[in-house]
C-alpha positions in Angstrom: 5.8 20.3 17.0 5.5 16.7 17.3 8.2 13.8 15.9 6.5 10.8 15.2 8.4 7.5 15.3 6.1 5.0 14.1 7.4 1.6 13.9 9.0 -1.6 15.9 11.5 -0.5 18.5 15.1 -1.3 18.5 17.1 -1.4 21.6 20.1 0.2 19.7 18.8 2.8 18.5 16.2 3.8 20.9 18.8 3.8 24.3 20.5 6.3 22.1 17.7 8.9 22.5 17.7 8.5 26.0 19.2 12.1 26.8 16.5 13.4 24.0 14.0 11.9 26.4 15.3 13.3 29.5 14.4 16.5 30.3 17.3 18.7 28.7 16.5 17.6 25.6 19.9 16.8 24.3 20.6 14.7 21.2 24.9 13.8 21.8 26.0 12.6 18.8 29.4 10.4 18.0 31.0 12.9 16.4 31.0 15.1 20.0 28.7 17.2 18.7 25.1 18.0 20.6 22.2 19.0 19.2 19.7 20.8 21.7 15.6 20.5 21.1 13.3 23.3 21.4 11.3 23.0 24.4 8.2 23.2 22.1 9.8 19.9 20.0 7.9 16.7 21.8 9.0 13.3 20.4 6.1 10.1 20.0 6.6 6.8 19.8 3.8 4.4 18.1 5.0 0.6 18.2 2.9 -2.6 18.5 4.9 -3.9 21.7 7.6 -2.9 23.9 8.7 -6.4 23.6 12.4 -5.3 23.7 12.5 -1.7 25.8 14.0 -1.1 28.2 12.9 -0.1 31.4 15.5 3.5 31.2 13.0 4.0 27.7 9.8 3.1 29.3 10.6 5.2 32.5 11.0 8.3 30.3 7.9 8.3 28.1 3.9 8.5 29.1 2.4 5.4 28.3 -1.2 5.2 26.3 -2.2 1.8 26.1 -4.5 0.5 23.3 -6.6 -1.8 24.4 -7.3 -3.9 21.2 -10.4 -5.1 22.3 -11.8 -1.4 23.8 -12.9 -0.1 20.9 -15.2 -2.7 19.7 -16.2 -3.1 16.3 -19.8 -1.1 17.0 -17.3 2.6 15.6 -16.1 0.3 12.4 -19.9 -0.8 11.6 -21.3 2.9 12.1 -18.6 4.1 9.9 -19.0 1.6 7.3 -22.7 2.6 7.1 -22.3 6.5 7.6 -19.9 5.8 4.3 -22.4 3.6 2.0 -23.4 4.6 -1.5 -26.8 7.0 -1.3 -28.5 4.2 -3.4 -27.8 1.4 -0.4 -28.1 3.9 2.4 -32.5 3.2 3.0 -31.1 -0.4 3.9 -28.7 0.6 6.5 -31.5 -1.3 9.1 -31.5 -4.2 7.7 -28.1 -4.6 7.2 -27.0 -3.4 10.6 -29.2 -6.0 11.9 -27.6 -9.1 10.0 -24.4 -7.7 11.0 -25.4 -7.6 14.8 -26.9 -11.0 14.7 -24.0 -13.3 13.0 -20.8 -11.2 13.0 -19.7 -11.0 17.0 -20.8 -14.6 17.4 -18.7 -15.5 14.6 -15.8 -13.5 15.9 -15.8 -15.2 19.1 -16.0 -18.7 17.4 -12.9 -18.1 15.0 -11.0 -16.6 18.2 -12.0 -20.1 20.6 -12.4 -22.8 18.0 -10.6 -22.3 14.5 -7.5 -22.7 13.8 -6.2 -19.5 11.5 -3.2 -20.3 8.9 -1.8 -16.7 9.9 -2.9 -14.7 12.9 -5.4 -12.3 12.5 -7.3 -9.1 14.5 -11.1 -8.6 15.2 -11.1 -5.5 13.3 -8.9 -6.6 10.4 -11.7 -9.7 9.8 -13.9 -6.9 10.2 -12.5 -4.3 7.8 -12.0 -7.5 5.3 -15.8 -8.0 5.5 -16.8 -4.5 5.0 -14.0 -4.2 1.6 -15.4 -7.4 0.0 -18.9 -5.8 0.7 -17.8 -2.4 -0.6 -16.5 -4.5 -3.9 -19.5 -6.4 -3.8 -21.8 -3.3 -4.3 -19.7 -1.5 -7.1 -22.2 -2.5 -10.2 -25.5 -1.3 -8.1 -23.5 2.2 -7.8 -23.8 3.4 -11.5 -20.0 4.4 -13.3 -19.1 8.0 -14.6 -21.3 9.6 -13.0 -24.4 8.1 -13.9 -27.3 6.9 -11.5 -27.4 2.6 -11.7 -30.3 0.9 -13.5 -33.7 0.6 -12.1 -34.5 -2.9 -12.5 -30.6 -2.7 -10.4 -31.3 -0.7 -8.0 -35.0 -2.5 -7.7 -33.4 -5.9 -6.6 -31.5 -4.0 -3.5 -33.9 -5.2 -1.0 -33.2 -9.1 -1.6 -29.5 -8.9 -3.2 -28.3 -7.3 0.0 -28.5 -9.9 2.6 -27.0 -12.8 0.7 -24.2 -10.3 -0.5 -23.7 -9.9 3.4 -23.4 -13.1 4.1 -21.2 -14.0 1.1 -18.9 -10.9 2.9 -19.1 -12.7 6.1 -18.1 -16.1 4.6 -15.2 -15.0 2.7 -13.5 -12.8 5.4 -14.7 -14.4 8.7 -14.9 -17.6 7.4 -11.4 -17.0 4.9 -8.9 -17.3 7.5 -9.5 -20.5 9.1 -7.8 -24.1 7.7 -10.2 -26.8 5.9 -11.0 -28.2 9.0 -11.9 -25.1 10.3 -14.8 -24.3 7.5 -16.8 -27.2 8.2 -17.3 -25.3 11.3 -18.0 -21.6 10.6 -20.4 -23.7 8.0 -22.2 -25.4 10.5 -22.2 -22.2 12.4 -23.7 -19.8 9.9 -26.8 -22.2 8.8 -27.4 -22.9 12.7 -27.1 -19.0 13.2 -29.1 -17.7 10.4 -32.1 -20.8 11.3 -32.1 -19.3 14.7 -32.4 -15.9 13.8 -35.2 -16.3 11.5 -37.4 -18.5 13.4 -36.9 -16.2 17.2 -38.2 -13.4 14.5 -35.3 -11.0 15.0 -34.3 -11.3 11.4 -36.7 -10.7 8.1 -34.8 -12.7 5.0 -36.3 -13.1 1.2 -36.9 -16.2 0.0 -33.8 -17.4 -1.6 -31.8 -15.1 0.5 -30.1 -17.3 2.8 -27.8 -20.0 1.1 -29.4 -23.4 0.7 -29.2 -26.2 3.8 -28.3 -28.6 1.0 -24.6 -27.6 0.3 -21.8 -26.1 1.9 -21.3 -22.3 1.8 -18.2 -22.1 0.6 -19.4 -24.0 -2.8 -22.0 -21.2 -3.0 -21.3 -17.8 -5.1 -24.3 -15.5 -4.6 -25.1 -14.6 -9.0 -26.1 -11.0 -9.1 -27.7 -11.1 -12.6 -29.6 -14.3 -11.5 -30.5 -13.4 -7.8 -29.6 -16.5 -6.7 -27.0 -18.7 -5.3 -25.2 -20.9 -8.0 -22.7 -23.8 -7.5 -19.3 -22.1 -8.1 -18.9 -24.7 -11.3 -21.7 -23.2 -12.9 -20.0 -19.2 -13.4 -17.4 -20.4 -15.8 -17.3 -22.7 -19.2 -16.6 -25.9 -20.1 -12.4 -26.9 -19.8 -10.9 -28.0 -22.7 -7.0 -29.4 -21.8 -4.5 -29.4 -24.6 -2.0 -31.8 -23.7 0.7 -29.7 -25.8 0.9 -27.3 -23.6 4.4 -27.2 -21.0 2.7 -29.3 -18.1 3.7 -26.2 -15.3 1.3 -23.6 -17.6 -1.4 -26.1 -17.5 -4.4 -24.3 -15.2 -7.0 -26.8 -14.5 -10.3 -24.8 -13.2 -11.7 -26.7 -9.6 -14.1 -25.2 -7.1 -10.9 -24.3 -5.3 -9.5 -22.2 -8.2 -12.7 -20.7 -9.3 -13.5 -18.8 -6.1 -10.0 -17.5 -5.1 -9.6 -16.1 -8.2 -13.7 -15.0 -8.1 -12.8 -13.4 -4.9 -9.2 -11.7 -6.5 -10.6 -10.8 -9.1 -13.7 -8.8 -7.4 -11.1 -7.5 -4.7 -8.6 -5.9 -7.0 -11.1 -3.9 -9.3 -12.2 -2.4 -6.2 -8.8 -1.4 -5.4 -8.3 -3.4 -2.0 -5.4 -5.5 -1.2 -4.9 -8.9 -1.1 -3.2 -11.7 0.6 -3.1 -15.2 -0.1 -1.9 -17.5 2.7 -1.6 -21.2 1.9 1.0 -24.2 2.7 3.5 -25.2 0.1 1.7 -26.6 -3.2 -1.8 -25.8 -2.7 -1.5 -23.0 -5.8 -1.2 -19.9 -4.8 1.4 -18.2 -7.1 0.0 -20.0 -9.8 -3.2 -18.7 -9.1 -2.6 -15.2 -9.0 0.1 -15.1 -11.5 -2.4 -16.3 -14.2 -4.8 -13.8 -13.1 -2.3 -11.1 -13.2 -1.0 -12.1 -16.5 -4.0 -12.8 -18.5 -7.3 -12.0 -16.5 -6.8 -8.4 -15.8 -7.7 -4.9 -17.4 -5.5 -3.7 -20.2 -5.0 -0.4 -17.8 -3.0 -3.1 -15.4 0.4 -3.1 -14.9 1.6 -6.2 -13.2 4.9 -6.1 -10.9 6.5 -9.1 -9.9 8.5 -9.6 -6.7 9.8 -12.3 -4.9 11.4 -11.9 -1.7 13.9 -14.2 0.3 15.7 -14.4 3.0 18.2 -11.9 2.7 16.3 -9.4 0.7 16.4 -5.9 2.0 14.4 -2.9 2.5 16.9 -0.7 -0.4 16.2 -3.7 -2.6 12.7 -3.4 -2.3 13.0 0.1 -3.0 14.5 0.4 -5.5 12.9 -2.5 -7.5 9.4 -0.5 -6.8 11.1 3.1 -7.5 12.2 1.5 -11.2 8.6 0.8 -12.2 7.6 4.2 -11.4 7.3 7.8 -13.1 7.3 10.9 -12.4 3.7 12.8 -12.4 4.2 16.4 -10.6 6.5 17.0 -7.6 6.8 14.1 -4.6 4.5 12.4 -6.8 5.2 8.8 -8.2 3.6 6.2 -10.0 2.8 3.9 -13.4 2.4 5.3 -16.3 -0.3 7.4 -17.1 -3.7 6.1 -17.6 -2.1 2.8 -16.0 -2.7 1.1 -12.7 0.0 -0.5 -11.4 -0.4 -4.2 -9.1 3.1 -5.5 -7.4 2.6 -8.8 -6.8 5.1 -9.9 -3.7 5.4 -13.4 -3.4 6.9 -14.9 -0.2 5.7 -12.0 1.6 7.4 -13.5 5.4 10.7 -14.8 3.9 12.6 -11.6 5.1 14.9 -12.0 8.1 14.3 -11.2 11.0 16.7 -8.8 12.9 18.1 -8.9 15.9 15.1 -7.3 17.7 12.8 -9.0 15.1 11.9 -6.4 12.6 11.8 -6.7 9.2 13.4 -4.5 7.2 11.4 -5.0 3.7 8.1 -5.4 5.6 8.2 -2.3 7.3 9.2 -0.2 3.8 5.5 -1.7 2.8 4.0 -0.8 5.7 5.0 2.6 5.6 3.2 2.8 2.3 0.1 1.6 3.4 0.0 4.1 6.3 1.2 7.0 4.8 1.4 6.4 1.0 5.2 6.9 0.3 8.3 6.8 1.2 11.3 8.9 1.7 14.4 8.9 -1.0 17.8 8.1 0.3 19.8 10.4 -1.4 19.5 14.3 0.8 17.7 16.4 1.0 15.5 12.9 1.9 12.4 14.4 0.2 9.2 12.0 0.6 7.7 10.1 -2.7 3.8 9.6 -2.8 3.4 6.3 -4.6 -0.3 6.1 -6.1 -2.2 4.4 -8.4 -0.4 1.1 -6.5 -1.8 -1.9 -5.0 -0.4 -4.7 -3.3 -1.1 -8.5 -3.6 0.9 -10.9 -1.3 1.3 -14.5 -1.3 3.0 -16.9 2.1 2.8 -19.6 3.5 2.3 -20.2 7.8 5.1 -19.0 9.6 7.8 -22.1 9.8 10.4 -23.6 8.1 12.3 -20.2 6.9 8.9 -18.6 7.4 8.7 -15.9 10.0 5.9 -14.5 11.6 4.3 -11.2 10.4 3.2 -7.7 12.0 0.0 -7.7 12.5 0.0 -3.7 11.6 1.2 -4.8 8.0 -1.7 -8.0 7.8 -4.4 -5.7 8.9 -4.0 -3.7 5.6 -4.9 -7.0 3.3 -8.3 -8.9 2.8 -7.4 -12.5 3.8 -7.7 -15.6 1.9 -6.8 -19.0 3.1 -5.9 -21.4 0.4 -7.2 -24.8 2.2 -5.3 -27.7 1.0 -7.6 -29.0 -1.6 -9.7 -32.1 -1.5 -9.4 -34.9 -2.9 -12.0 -34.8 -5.5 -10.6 -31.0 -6.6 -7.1 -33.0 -6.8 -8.5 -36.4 -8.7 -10.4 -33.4 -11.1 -7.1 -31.4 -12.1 -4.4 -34.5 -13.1 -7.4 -36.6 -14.1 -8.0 -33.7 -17.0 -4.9 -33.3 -17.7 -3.9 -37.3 -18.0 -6.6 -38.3 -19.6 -6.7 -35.4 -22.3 -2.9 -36.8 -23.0 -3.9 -40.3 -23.2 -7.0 -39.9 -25.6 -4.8 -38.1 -27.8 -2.1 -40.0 -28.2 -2.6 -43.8 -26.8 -5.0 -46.3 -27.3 -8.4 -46.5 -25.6 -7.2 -49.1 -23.6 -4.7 -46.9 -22.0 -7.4 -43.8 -21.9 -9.3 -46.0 -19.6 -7.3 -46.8 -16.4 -6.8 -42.8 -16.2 -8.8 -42.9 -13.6 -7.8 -45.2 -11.5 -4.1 -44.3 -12.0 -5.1 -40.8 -10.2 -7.4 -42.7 -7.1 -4.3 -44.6 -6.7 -1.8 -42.0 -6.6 -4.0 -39.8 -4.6 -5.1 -42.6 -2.3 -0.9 -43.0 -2.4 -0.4 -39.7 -1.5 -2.5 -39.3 1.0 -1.1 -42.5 3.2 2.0 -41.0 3.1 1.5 -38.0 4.6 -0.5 -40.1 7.2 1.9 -43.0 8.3 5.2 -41.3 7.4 5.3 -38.1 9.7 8.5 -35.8 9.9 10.7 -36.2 12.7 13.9 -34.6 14.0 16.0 -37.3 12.1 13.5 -37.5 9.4 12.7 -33.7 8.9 12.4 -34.4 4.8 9.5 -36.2 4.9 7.5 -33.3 3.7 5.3 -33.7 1.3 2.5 -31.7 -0.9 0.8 -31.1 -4.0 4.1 -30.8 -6.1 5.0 -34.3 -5.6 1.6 -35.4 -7.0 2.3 -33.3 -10.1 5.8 -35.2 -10.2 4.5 -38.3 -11.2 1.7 -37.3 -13.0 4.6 -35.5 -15.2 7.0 -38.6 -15.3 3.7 -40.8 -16.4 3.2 -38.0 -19.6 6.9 -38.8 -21.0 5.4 -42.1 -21.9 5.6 -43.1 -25.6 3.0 -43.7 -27.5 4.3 -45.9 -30.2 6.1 -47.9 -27.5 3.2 -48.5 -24.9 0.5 -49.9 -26.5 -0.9 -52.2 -23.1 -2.2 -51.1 -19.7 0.1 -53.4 -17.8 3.7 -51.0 -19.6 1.8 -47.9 -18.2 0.9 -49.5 -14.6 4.7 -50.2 -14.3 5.3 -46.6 -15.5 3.0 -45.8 -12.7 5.3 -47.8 -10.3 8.0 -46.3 -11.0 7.2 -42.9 -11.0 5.4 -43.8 -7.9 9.1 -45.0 -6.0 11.1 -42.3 -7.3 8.9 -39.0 -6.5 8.2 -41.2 -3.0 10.3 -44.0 -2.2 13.4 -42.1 -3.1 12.9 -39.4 0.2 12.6 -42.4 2.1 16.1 -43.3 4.5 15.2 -47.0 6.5 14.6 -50.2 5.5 11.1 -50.0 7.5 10.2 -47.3 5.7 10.7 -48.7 2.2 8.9 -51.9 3.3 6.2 -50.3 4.3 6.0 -48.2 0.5 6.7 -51.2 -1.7 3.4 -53.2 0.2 1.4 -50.5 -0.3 2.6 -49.9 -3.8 0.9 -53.8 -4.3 -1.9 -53.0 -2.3 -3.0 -50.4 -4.5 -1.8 -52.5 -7.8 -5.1 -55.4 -6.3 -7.3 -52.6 -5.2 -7.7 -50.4 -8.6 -6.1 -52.9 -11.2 -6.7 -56.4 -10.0 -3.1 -57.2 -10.8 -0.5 -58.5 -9.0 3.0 -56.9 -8.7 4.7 -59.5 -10.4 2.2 -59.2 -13.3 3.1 -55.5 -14.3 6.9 -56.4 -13.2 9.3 -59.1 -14.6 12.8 -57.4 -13.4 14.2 -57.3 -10.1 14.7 -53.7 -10.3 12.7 -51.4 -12.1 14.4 -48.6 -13.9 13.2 -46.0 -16.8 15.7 -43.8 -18.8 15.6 -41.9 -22.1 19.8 -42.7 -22.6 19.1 -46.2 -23.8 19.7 -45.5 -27.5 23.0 -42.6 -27.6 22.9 -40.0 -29.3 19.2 -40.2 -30.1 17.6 -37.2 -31.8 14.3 -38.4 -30.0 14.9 -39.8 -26.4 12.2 -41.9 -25.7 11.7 -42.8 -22.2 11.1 -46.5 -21.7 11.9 -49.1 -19.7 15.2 -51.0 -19.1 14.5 -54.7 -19.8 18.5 -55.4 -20.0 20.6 -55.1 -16.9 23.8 -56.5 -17.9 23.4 -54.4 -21.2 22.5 -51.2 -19.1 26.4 -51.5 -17.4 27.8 -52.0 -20.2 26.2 -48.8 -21.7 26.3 -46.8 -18.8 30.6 -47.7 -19.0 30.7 -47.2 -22.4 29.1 -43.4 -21.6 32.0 -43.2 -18.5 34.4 -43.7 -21.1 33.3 -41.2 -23.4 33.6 -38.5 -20.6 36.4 -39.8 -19.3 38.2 -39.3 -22.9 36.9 -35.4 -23.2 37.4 -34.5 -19.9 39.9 -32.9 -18.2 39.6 -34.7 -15.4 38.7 -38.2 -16.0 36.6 -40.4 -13.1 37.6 -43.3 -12.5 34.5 -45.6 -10.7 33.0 -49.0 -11.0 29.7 -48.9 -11.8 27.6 -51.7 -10.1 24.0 -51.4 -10.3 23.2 -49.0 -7.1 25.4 -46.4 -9.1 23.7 -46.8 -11.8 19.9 -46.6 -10.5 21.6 -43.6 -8.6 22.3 -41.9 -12.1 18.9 -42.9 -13.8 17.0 -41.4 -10.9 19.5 -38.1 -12.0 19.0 -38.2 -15.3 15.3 -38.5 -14.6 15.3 -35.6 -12.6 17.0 -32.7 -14.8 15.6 -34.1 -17.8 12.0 -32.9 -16.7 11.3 -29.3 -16.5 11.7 -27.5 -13.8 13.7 -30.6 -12.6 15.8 -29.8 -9.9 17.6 -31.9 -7.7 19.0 -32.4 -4.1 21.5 -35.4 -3.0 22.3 -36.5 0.1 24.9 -38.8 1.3 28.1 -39.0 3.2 31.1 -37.6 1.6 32.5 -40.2 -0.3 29.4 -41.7 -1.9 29.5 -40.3 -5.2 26.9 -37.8 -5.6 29.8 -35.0 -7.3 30.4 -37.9 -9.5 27.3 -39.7 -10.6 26.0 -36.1 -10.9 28.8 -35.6 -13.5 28.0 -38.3 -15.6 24.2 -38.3 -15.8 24.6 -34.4 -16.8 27.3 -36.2 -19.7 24.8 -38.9 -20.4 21.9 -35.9 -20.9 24.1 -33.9 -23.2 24.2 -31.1 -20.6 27.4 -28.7 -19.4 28.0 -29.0 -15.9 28.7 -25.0 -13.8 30.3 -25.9 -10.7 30.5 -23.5 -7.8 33.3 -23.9 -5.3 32.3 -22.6 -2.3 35.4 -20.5 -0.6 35.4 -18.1 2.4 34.8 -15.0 0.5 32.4 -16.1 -1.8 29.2 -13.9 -1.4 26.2 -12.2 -3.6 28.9 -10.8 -6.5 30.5 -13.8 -7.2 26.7 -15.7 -7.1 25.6 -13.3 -9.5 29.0 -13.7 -11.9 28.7 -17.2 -12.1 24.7 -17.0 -12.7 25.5 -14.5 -15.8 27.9 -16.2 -17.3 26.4 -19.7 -17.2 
């Protein structure tokens, strides 16, 4: 009888079964008492490393090596093929051959020359390649029982190929960064050129994708038999303006084929994993898709872990969701197909031997479907009609690495940062639906150049200004772009009526999503030329055109106690202390605790930059300062001067997750 310990090892736990190991057989517990094995028990270990082992473990077991590279990918490709559908299984040939020609070459170029956003294995890319095929070749199968169509079944011979490649590109190819597809690109025409014209492969006309455009813009239309610009599958976007500016889904090449290649994936019942860096749209993405795009049998799950979530957490958060079909046996409702959606897959900590407690709950459910309760007797749940899609960004900054026995269970899809005509697309819509229905055409106008500016803004930024050790906030991403797209829509319309008031909108919004982050005097030198390099670029204007004041401030407090703030410019700075004082003494009189500051016109910028901030959506804010330079206080009054209540959390020595979740509730 064997005892299978599958998972990382721990040094704790494992120098603990040392007399086990030995050849007694003796398990000494704390409690004095030992617990003899039979001598037909034999314990296993299966682990991905004996990183931290030691040498008393290692002498005591036999050792079976698994060469990752041994078994080759020839046993994965003749199981694939032993395992196609009967009406695809006269074109094993031909597809064997494609696969022999492109697939190890392309292996060996993503191992040597791409650079992968998460690690991957040769036989994960692999397996990824044969899934999206198997999804791929669901309509030419038939459903219920019933034999496909024979004009379907008819077009095998010339769908087949280009399905292949569109496999290859999307799981080979999916991995890599932006940089790294113009490569496998190159790479795939080259290969397929050369494989045609030596005679070793037979394609269709219109098989192969064309040499005119890049294979990832391609999607391979089974009803047409041809390839089609991604663009072309869906309809025309219509943006209302109306709608909360974080719901607002604006349709790019980008967006089209992740959630193409989602979609596709999850009716086929594989898992997916979406790795991307901060801002380039994954949760958005696949939260849309799981929220509006999906099957009315669907039952989305939501999940988002952190750093100190735990494997009982995760548990029990899946175990809620569940009901009970027969004995051991767990899942949705009936008739229902449940998809978790875990978000932040890699924010768990790491342990002291670098497990992860959460990850290897999941993991245990892909390998063995189920897990074991916690109360005794310890019986083991099935868990079916479950399937798993992930989001995470590259290990870093919080981030930690992942097993490579969890990854190899997901179908991967890089989310390349997007470029810049996908970015100009999305906030153009979206700005310039908002200025041709409220603002005059005038206004409509400069929408474009507003967004080449900020993205050509945007873009020198994360060029010239670099993080560094005493810098390390200088990140920046697609959010930030949003920020001032967002600040530029709380324009008024009966109030800006020229080009010129929304240019020094622009400004503005421009310095504080930017300029703000900044900490030297070089630094902000360098922004504010740019900033008027831009304004003569796109505008022909000069800064001192669009700007009259020495500082330039927005705020929507102007007019107290306003039942419509209107966000507009501050032409009056002596006025603006006076109001801002006149505001410190109206908290002062209803406060327990008065302030008592003098406000010079730093402070004040300091609280209209606040007040800017939590007055947008999903505003959130972060100050940083030595002690003594107000930000407890200004933050105070700009929450007064929005007409919000301020929750303040005193941080003691006991304070943990109860008294976290106490204050949350009750605020």
């Amino acid at each position: 009888k064997w005892i299978l310990f599958d998972g990382p090892v721990d040094a704790l736990w494992i120098e603990n079964m040392n007399t086990v190991l030995d050849d007694n057989k003796k398990l000494c517990l704390v409690s004095g008492e030992i617990i003899v094995m039979s001598p037909q028990m034999t314990m296993m270990f299966e682990v991905e490393d004996l990183a931290v082992a030691s040498p008393a473990t290692v002498s005591r077991c036999g050792m079976v090596y698994m060469e990752p590279d041994a078994l080759g990918i020839e046993p994965l490709l003749a199981s694939w093929l032993a395992r196609l559908p009967e009406v695809v299984k006269p074109h094993q040939q031909a597809l064997s051959s494609l696969f022999n020609g492109v697939v190890p070459e392309a292996l060996h170029l993503v191992r040597k020359k791409l650079r992968e956003t998460v690690p991957t294995t040769n036989h994960g890319l692999v397996m990824s390649c044969f899934n999206l095929m198997d999804a791929m070749l669901k309509p030419y199968v038939g459903q219920e029982g019933l034999p496909a169509p024979l004009e379907v079944v008819a077009a095998l011979p010339h769908d087949l190929p280009s399905l292949m490649l569109f496999a290859i590109t999307w799981s080979l190819g999916a991995s890599c960064d932006k940089a790294g597809r113009a490569v496998f690109n190159s790479f795939i025409k080259q290969k397929l050129s050369a494989l045609t014209s030596e005679g070793k492969l037979q394609l269709t006309d219109g098989a192969a994708m064309p040499d005119t455009a890049d294979v990832y813009d391609l999607c391979y239309d089974r009803q047409a038999h041809s390839w089609v610009p991604w663009m072309d599958t869906i309809q025309q976007f219509k943006c209302d303006p109306d709608k909360p500016f974080a719901q607002i889904i604006v349709p790019t090449v980008d967006t089209v084929r992740y959630t193409f290649l989602v979609d596709v994936l999850l009716a086929a019942g594989k898992h997916v994993l979406c790795v991307g860096e901060t801002g380039t749209g994954k949760t958005l993405s696949l939260s849309a898709k799981l929220l509006d795009g999906m099957p009315a049998e669907v039952q989305p799950v939501f999940m988002t872990f952190s750093a100190r979530t735990s494997a009982n957490q995760t548990q029990d958060i899946i175990d809620s969701k569940m009901d009970k079909r027969r004995k051991g046996v767990y899942g949705p409702p009936a008739g229902k197909r449940c998809i978790i959606f875990v978000d932040d897959l890699n924010m768990p900590q790491r342990e002291r031997y670098f497990a992860q407690p959460p990850l290897e709950l999941l993991r245990q459910w892909f390998d063995h479907g189920g897990w074991y309760e916690r109360k005794p007797p310890c019986a083991f749940k099935n868990i079916v009609d479950t399937q798993f899609v992930g989001a995470m960004g590259p290990p870093g900054g919080g981030r930690n690495p992942v097993s490579a026995r969890l990854l190899r269970h997901f179908n991967f899809l890089s989310f390349a940062e997007l470029s810049d005509e996908s970015v100009e697309r999305i906030f153009s819509t979206i700005l310039g639906a908002f200025f041709r229905k409220y603002f005059v055409e005038s206004i409509a106008n400069v929408t474009q150049q507003l967004v080449s500016g900020t993205v050509e803004l945007y873009n020198s930024i994360r060029t010239e200004l670099l993080p560094t050790p005493s810098k390390s906030h200088y990140t920046f991403n697609l959010r930030d772009m949003s920020k001032v797209v967002q600040g530029i829509m709380r324009a008024d319309a009966k109030t800006t009526t020229a080009p010129e008031q929304v240019l020094a909108l622009w400004l503005h919004e421009t310095s504080r999503v930017f300029e703000d982050r900044l900490t030297c005097r070089e630094d902000h030198d360098w922004f504010r030329q740019h900033q008027v390099t831009l304004l003569q670029k796109h505008f022909g204007l000069a800064y001192n055109q669009v700007v009259s004041q020495e500082r330039l401030i927005y705020g929507d407090y102007l007019v107290p106690g306003a039942e419509v703030k209107v966000y507009s410019q501050v032409q009056d700075m002596p006025g603006l202390v006076k109001l801002v004082e006149s505001y410190l003494e109206d908290y002062n009189s209803t406060s327990t605790s008065p302030m008592k500051l003098v406000l010079f016109l730093d402070a004040i910028e300091h609280v209209s930059r606040i007040c800017r901030i939590i007055r947008q959506p999903l505003g959130n804010a972060l100050l940083l300062g030595v002690g003594g330079s107000g930000r407890q206080s200004l933050a105070r009054l700009a929450a007064f001067m929005c007409d919000y209540e301020v929750v303040q959390i005193e941080i003691a020595k006991g304070y943990g997750n109860n008294e976290w979740r106490e204050v949350s509730i009750s605020s």
